[in-house]
Structures are given as structure tokens and as C-alpha cells.
Rosetta silent file (secondary structure, phi, psi, omega in degrees, C-alpha in Angstrom):
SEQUENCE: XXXXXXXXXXXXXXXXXXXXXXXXXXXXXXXXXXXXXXXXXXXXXXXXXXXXXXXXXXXXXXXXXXXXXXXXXXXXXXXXXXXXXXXXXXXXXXXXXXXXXXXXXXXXXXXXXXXXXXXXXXXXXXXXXXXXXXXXXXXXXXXXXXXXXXXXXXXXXXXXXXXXXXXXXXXXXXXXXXXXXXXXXXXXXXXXXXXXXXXXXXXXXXXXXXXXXXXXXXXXXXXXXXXXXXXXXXXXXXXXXXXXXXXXXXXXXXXXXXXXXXXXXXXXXX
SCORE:     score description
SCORE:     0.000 S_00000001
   1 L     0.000  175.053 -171.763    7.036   11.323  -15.696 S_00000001
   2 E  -149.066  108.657  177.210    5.525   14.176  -14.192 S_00000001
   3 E   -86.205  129.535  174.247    5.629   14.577  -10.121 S_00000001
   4 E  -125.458 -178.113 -173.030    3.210   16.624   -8.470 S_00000001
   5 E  -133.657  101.456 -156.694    2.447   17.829   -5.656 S_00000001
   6 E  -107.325  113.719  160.850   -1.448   17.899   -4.412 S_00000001
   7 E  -103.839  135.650  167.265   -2.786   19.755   -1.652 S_00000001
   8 E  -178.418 -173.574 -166.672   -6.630   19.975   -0.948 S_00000001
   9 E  -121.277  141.790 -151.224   -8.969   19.196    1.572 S_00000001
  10 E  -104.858  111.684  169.150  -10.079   16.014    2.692 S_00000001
  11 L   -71.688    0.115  164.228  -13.818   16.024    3.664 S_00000001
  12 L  -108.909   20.894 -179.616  -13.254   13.298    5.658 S_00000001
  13 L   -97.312  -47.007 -158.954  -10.653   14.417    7.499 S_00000001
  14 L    58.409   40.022  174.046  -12.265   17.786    7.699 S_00000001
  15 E  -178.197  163.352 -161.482   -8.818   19.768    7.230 S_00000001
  16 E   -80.354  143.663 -176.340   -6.460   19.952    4.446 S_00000001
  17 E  -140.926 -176.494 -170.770   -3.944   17.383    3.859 S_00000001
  18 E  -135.006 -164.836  173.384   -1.870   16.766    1.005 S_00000001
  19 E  -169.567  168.731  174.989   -0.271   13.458   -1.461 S_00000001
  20 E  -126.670  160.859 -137.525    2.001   13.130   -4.165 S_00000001
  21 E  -155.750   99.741  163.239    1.250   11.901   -7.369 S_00000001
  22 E   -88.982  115.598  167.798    3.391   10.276  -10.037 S_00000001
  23 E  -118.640  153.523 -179.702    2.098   10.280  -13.925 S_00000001
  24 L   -97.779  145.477 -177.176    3.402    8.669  -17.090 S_00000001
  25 L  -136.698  120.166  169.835    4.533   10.316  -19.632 S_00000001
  26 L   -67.343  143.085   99.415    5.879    8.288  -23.183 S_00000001
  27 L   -76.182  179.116 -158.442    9.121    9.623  -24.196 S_00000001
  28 L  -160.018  -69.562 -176.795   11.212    8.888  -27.041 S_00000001
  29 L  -146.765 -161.818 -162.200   14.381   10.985  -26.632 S_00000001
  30 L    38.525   26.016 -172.820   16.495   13.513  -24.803 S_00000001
  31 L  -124.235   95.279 -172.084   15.186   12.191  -21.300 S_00000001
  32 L   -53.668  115.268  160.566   18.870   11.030  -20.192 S_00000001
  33 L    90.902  -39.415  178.518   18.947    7.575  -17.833 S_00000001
  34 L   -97.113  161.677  169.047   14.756    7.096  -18.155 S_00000001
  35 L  -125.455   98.034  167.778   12.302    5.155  -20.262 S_00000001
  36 L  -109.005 -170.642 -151.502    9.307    6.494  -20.015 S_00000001
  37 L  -158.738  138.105  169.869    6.314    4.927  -21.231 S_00000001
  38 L  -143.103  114.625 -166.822    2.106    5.714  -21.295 S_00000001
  39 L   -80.556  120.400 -157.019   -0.562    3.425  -22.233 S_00000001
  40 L   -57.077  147.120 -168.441   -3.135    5.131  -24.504 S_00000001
  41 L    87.452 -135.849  146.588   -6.224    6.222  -22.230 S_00000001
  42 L   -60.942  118.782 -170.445   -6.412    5.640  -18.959 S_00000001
  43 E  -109.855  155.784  162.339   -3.652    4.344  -17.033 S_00000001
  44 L   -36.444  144.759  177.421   -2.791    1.886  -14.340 S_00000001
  45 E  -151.020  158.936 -176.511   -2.199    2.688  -10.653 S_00000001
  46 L  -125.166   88.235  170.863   -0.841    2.272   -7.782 S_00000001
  47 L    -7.779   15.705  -85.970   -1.925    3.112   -4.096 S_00000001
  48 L  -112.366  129.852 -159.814    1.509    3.492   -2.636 S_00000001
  49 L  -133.960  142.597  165.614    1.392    3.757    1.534 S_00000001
  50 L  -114.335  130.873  154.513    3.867    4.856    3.795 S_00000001
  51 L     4.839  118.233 -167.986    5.230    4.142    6.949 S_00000001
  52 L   -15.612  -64.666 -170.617    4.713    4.863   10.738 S_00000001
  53 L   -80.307  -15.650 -164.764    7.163    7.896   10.909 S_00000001
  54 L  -101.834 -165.004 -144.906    6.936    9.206    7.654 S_00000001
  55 L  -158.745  164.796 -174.473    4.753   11.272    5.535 S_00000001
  56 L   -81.561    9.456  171.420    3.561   11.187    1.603 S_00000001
  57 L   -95.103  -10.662 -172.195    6.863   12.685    0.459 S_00000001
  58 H   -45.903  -33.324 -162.255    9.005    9.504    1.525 S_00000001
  59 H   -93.463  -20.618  178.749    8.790    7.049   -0.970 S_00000001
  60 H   -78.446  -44.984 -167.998   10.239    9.800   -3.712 S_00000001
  61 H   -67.953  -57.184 -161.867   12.821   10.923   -1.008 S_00000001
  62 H  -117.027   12.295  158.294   14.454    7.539   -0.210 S_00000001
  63 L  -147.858  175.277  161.471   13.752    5.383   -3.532 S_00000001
  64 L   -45.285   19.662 -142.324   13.490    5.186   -7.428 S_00000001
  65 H   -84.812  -23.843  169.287   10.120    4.603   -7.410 S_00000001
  66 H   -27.419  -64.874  179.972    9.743    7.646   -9.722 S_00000001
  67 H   -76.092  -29.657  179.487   11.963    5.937  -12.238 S_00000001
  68 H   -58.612  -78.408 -147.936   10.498    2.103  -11.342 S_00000001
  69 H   -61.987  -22.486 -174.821    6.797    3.518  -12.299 S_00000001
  70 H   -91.281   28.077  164.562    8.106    5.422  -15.128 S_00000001
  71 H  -111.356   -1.129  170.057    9.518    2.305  -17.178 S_00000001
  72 H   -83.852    8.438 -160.109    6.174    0.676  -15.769 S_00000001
  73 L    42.808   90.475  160.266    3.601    3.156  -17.617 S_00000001
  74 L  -128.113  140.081  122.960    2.087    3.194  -13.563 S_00000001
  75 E   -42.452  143.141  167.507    0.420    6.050  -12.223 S_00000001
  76 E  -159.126  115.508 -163.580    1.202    6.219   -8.707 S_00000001
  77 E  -103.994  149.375 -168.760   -0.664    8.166   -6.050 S_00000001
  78 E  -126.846   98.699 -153.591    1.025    8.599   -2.211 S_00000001
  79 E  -106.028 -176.029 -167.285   -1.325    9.988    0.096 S_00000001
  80 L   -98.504  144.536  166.075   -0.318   11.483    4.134 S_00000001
  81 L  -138.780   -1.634  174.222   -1.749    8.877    6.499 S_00000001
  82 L    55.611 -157.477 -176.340   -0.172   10.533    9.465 S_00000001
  83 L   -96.913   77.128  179.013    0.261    8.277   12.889 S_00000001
  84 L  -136.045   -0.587 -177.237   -3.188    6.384   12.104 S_00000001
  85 L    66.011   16.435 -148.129   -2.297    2.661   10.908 S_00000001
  86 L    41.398   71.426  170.541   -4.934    4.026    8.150 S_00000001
  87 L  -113.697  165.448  139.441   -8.062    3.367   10.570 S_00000001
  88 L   -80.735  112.553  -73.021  -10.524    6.170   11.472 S_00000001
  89 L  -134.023  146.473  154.554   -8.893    6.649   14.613 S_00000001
  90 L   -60.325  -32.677 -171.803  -10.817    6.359   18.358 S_00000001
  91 L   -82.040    9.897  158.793   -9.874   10.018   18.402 S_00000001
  92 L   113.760  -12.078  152.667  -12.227   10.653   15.679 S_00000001
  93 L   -46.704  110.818 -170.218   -9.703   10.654   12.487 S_00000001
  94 L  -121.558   55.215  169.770  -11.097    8.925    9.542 S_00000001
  95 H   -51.394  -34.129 -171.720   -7.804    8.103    7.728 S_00000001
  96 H   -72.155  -54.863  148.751   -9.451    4.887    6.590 S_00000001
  97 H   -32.366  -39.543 -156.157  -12.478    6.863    4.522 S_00000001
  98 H   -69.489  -70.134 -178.033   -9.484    8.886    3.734 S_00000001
  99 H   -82.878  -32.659 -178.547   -7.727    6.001    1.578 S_00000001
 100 H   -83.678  -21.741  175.240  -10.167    3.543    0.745 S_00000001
 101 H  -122.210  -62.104 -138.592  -13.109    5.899   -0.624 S_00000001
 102 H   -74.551  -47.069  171.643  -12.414    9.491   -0.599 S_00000001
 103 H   -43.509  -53.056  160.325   -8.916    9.627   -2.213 S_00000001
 104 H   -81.407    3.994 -172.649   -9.227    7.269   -4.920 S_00000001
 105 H   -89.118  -43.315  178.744  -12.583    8.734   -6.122 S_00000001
 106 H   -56.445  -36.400 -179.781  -10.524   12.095   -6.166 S_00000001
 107 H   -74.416  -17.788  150.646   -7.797   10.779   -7.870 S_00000001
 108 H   -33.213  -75.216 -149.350  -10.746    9.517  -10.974 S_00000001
 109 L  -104.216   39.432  154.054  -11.907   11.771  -11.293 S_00000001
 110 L  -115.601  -22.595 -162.845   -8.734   14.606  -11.576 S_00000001
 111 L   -96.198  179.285  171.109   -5.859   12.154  -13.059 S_00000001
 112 L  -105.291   58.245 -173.005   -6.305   10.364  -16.201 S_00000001
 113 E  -118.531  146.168 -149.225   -6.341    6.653  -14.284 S_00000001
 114 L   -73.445  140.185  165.269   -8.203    3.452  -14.829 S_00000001
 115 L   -82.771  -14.619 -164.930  -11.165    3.194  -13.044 S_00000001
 116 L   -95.833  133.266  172.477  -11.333   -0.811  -13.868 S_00000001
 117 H   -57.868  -42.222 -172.874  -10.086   -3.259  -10.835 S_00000001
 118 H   -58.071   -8.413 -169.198   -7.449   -5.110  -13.385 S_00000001
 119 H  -127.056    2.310 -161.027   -5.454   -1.776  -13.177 S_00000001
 120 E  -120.096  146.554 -152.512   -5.893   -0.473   -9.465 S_00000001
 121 L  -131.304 -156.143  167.015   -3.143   -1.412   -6.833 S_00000001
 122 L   154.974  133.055  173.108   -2.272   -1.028   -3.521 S_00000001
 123 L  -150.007  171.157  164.599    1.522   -1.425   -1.848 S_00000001
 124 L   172.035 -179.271  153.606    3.425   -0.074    1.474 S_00000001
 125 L  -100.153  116.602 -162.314    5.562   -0.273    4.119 S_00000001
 126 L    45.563 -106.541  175.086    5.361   -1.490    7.474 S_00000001
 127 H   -45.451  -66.850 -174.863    2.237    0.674    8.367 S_00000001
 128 H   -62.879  -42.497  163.489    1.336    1.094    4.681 S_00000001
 129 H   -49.341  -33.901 -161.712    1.899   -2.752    4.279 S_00000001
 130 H   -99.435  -17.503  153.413   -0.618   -4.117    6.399 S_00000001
 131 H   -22.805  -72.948  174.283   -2.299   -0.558    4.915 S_00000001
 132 H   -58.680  -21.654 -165.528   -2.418   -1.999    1.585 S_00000001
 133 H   -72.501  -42.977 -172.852   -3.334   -5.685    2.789 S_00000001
 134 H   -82.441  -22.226 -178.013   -6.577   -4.319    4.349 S_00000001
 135 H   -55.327  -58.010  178.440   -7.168   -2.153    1.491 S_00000001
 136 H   -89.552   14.644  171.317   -7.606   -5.393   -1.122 S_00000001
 137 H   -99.373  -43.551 -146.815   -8.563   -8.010    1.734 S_00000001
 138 H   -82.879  -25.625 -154.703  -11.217   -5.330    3.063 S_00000001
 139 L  -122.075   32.923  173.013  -12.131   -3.836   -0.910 S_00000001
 140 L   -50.550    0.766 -169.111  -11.121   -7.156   -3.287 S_00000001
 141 L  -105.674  -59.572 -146.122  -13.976   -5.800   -5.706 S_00000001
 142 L   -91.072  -28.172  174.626  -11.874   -2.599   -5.939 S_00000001
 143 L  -103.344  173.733  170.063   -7.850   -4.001   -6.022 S_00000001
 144 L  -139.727  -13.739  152.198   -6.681   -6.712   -8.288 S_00000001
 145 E  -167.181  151.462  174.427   -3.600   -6.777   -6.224 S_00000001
 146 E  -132.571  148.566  165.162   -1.847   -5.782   -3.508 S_00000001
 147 E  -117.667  172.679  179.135    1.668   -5.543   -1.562 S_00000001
 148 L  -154.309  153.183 -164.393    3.427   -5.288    1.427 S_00000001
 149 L  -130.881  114.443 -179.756    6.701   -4.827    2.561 S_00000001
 150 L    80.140    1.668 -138.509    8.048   -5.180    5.723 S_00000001
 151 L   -84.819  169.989  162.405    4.303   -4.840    6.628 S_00000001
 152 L   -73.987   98.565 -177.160    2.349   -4.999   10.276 S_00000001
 153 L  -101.104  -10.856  175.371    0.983   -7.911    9.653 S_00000001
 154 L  -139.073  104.944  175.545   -1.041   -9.640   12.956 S_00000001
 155 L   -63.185  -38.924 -173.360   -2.054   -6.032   14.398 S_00000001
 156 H   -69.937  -19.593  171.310   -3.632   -7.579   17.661 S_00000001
 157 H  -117.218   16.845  155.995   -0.172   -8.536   18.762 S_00000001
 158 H  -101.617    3.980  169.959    1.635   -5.488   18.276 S_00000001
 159 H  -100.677  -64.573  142.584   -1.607   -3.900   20.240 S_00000001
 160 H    15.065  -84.567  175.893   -0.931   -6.394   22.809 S_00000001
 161 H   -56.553   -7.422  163.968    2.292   -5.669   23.006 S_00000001
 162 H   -96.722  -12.282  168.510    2.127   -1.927   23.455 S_00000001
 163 L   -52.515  -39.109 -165.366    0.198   -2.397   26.615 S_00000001
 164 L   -93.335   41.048 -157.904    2.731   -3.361   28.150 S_00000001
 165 L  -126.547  173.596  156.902    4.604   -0.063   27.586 S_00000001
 166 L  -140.696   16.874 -173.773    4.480    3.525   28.752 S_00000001
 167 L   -89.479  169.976  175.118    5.916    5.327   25.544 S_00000001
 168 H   -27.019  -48.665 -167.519    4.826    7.740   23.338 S_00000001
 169 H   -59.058  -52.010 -161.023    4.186    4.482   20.395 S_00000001
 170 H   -72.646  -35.054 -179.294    2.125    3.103   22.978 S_00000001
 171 H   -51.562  -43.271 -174.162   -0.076    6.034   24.289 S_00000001
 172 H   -60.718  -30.663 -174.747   -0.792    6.560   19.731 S_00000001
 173 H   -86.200    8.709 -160.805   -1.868    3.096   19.949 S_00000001
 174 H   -98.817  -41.793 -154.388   -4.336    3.762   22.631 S_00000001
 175 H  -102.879   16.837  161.234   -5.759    7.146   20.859 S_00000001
 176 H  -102.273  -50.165 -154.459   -6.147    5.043   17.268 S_00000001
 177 H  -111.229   -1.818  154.022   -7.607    2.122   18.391 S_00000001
 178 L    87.495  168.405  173.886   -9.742    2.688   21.752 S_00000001
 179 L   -85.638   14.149 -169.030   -9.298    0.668   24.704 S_00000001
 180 L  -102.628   -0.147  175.514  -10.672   -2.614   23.820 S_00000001
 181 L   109.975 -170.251 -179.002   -7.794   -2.620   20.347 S_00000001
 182 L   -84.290  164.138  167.401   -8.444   -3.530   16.626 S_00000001
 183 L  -138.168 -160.920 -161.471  -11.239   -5.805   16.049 S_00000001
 184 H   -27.951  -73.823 -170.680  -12.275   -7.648   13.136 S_00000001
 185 H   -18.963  -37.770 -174.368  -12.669   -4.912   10.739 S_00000001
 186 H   -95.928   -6.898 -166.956   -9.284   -4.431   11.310 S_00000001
 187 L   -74.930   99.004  177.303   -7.484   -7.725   11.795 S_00000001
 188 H   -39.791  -57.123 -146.661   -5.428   -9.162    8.451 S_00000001
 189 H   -56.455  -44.409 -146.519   -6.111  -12.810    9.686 S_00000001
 190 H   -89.509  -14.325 -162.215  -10.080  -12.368   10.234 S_00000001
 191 H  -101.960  -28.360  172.407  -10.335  -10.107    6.799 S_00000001
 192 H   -75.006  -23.000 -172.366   -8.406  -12.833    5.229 S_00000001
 193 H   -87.267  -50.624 -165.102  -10.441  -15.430    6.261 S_00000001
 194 H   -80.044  -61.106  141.592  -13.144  -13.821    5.396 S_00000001
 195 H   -19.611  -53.116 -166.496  -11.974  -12.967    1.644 S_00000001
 196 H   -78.719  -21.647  179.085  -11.126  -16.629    1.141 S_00000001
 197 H  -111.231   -5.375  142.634  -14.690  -17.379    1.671 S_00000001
 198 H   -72.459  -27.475  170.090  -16.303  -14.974   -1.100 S_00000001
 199 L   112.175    9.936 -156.376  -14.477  -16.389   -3.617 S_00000001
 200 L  -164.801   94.103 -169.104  -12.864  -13.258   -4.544 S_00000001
 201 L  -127.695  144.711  157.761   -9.578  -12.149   -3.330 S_00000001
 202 L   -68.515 -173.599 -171.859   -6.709  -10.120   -4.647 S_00000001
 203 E  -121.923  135.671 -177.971   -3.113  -11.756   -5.610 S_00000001
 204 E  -107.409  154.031  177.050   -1.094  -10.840   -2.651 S_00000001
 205 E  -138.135  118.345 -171.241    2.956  -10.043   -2.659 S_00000001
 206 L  -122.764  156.384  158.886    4.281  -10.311    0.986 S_00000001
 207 L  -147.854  162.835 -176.365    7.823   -9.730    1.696 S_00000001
 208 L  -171.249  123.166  143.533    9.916   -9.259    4.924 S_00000001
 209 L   -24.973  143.973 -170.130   14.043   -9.111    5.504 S_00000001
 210 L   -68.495  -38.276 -172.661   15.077  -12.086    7.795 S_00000001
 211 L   -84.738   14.328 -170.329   16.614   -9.738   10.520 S_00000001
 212 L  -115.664  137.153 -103.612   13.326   -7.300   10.862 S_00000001
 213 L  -114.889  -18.772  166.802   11.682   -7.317   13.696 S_00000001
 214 L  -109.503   61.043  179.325    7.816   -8.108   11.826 S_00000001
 215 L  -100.947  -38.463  173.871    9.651  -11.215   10.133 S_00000001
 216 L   -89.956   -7.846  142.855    8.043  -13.796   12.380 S_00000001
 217 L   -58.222  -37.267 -162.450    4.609  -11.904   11.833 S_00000001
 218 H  -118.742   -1.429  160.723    4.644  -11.933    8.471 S_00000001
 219 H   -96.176    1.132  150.983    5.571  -15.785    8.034 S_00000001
 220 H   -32.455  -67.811 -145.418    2.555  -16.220   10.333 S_00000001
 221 H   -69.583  -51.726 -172.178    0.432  -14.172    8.223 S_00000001
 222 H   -60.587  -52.206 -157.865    1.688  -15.768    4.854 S_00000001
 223 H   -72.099  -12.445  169.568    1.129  -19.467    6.169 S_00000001
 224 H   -70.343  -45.430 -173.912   -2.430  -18.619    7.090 S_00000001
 225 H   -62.273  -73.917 -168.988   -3.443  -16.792    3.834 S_00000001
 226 H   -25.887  -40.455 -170.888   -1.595  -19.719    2.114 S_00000001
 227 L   -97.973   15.817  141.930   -3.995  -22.649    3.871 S_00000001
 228 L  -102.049   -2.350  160.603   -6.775  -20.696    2.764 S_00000001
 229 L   109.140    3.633 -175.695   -6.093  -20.966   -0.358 S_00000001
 230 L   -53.002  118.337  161.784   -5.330  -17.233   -0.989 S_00000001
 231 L   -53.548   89.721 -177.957   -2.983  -16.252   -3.947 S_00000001
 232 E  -128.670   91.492 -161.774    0.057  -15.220   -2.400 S_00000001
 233 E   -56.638  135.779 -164.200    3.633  -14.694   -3.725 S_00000001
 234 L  -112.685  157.615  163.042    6.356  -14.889   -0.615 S_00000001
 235 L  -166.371  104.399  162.248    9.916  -13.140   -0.889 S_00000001
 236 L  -118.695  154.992  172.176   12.323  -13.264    1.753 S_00000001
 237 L  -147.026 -161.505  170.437   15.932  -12.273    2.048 S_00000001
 238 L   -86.653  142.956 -165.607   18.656  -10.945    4.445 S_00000001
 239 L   158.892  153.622  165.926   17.420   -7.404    5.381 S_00000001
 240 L  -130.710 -152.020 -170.612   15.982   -5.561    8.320 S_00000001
 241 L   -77.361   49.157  163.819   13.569   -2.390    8.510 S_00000001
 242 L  -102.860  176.445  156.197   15.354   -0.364    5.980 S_00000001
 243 H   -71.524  -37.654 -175.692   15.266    1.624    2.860 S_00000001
 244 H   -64.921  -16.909 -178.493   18.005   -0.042    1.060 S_00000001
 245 H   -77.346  -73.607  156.973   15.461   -3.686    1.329 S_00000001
 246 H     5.954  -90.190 -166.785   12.591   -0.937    0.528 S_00000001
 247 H   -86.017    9.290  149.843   13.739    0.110   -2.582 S_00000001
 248 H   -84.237  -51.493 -157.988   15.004   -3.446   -4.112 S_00000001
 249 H   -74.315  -41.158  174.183   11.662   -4.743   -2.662 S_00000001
 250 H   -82.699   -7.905  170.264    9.191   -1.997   -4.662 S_00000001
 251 H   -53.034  -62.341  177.370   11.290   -2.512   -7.541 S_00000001
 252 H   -49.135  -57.238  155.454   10.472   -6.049   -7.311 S_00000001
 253 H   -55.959  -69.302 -179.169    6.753   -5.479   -6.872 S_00000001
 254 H   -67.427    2.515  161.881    6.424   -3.706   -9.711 S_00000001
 255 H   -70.689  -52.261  155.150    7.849   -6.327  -11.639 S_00000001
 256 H   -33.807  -44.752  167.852    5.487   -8.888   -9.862 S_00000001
 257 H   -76.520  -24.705  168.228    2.490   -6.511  -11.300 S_00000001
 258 H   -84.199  -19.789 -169.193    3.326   -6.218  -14.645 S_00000001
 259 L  -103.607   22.721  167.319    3.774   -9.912  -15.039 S_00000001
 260 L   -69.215   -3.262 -164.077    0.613  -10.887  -13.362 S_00000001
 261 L   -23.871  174.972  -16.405   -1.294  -10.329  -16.807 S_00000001
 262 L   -62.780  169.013  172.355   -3.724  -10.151  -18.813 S_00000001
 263 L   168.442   61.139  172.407   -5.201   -7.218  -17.281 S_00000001
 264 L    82.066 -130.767 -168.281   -6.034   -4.340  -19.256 S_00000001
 265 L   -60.126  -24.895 -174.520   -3.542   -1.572  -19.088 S_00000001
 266 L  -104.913    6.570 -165.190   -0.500   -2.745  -17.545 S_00000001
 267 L   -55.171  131.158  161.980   -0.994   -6.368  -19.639 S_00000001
 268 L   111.318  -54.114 -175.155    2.462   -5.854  -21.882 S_00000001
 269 L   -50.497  137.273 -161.901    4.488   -3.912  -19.883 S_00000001
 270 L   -68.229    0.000    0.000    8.239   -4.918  -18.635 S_00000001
């Protein structure tokens, strides 16, 4: 595999930010403990979102995914989303342009990565879960699936629920989201809803630890998508809001993506 490390400037940000970038590279021998693997052209990818506190170096820092994408052939791009939920922000922050247009058109046209829906992705964590969920609920022409882990999954009642605060968490939720909150655009239920009635949704992978604290959020979330008829794969276990669930759980995804097949690039893959 080959990790890099991308800095450049986001015009819709209008200041520089940066992401990290995993590519496959076939091997054969001397690369001790890996399999790597590359599908001739253009390869598959994956959208990979991180978490409230964290930053686009995280997912390298506290799991395999490095080694996960490289027996997957996956591309896998990790962009900064700062303390934005990915929206463009009331304060004027257009993290959401940021991931949904401007990134992956950059990432076309510099990487060698499929351009084709059957091969494009989307995952997180917490933040980056309900991140990815809006990505292929809001863009279902553009993902052919998406996950979430741990994710925020009914946004209006953790903005609710910050109202009633006076901390730092709550004052961030005030200067992303304005004072009246998210509204449709932004809501998993209403974007789900709304999906289910074009006819054209991505296959969803929700998971959530028993103990973690969005667990009764995200068996909301699942029984709604479910009675719309929305393809959605469920996985629960014992776990809370950790890395060690984390890193079993994207493991697990990408297993869940290669065997959704056919689909192009990743069709064949273990």
C-alpha cells in the first residue's frame, strides 16, 4: 500500500486543509505480514469519516485499516472534517461541499480511483457515521454503499439535547447548526424517507456496541430504514464508544463490501 499524506487547499473551505489517502499496491513477495492486492485500472474506494474529536490522521493511528484495505484492493481517502458534523456550518464553514463534491472530484481526478457508483463508498464513526449515512442517503446516485459505526444517528435529538447544556459541545452545536437546529437536509430519518421513495438507495451497514451511549439511536434509526424497505445490514455486540469495537467493526465492513457483489472492481475480492 502506499500512505500519503495530502495537503492543499479547499476552495470551499477557502483555507488549506489536509486528508490522508491509502492506495493499493499488488505485491507478490518480501512485504512481511501483508497481502497486498490492485485491480487493473481504476480502483475501488472508500470515503472513510472520522469522529467528533479527531482529525484525518485517526483511523491509521488507532486501527489496521491500512492493512484491512490493503488485502481489499480499496483505495481509501480520509479527509479533516474538523468540529462540523460535515454540514456547512451556521458560521459559514462548508464542510459538507467539502466531502460530498469538492473532495471526491479531487480525489478523480489525482488518484487512479473508479469514478463508477458500484465502486465508491462511504463509512465513519460516530460523527463520520451519520457523515457517511447522509453522504449515500443525501447522494445514492453517487455511493453504492455506505457505513456507520457507532454513528449519530437521529441528529435532532442530540440537538435537543444540547440545549439543555452550557458546555463547550453545546455552544459547537449552536455555531454549526444555527438557532432553529438541523432541518431536513440534514435529518437521517427525513433523507431516509425520502431515498425510499426514489427508488434508489444505497445498501446500508449500521452497527452500534450495546453499552454506547448512541445504541438506542441507532436501533431507532435501523427499525425505520428497515419499514421502508431500505437495504440495511444490522450488527450489534457488547461494546461501547471505543477503538477496540472500531477496529473489529471496519474490519467487518470491509468484508460486508466485498461480498456485496457484482460490482465492478471490488466484485472478487476477499
Amino acid at each position: 500500500m502506499a500512505l500519503l499524506d495530502v495537503n492543499f487547499f479547499s476552495e470551499a473551505l477557502g483555507l488549506s486543509t489536509a486528508m490522508k489517502v491509502i492506495l493499493p499496491q499488488a505485491t507478490s513477495t518480501g512485504q512481511v505480514g501483508m497481502q497486498g492486492r490492485a485491480p487493473d485500472g481504476r480502483c475501488p474506494v472508500l470515503y472513510l469519516l472520522h469522529g467528533w474529536s479527531d482529525d484525518e490522521t485517526i483511523w491509521t493511528r488507532r486501527t489496521s485499516i491500512e492493512r484491512y484495505a490493503s488485502e481489499a484492493g480499496l483505495a481509501v481517502v480520509m479527509p479533516r472534517g474538523g468540529l462540523s458534523y460535515y454540514q456547512n456550518t451556521a458560521g459559514g464553514m462548508a464542510y459538507w461541499t467539502l466531502v460530498s463534491e469538492e473532495i471526491p472530484a479531487l480525489c478523480e481526478r489525482w488518484f487512479p480511483i473508479t469514478t463508477a457508483r458500484e465502486g465508491t463508498f462511504a463509512a465513519g464513526l460516530s460523527m463520520g457515521g451519520y457523515g457517511a449515512l447522509r453522504l449515500g442517503l443525501s447522494r445514492p446516485e453517487k455511493f453504492r454503499a455506505v457505513a456507520s459505526l457507532s454513528g449519530v444517528t437521529d441528529l435532532r435529538t442530540r440537538w435537543t439535547a444540547s440545549r439543555t447544556t452550557r458546555d463547550a459541545d453545546a455552544k459547537l452545536m449552536a455555531t454549526i447548526f444555527g438557532a432553529d437546529g438541523p432541518g431536513p437536509a440534514s435529518d437521517l430519518f427525513s433523507l431516509a424517507e425520502a431515498v425510499a421513495a426514489s427508488g434508489r438507495s444505497p445498501s446500508i451497514h449500521l452497527s452500534c456496541g450495546t453499552e454506547d451511549f448512541f445504541y438506542a439511536d441507532n436501533v431507532r434509526f435501523r427499525d425505520h430504514a428497515r419499514a421502508l424497505g431500505l437495504d440495511l445490514e444490522y450488527a450489534e455486540s457488547r461494546g461501547s464508544h471505543e477503538w477496540g469495537f472500531w477496529d473489529q467493526g471496519i474490519r467487518s465492513v470491509l468484508d460486508w463490501l466485498c461480498a456485496l457483489g457484482p460490482q465492478g472492481e471490488v466484485a472478487g475480492a476477499p
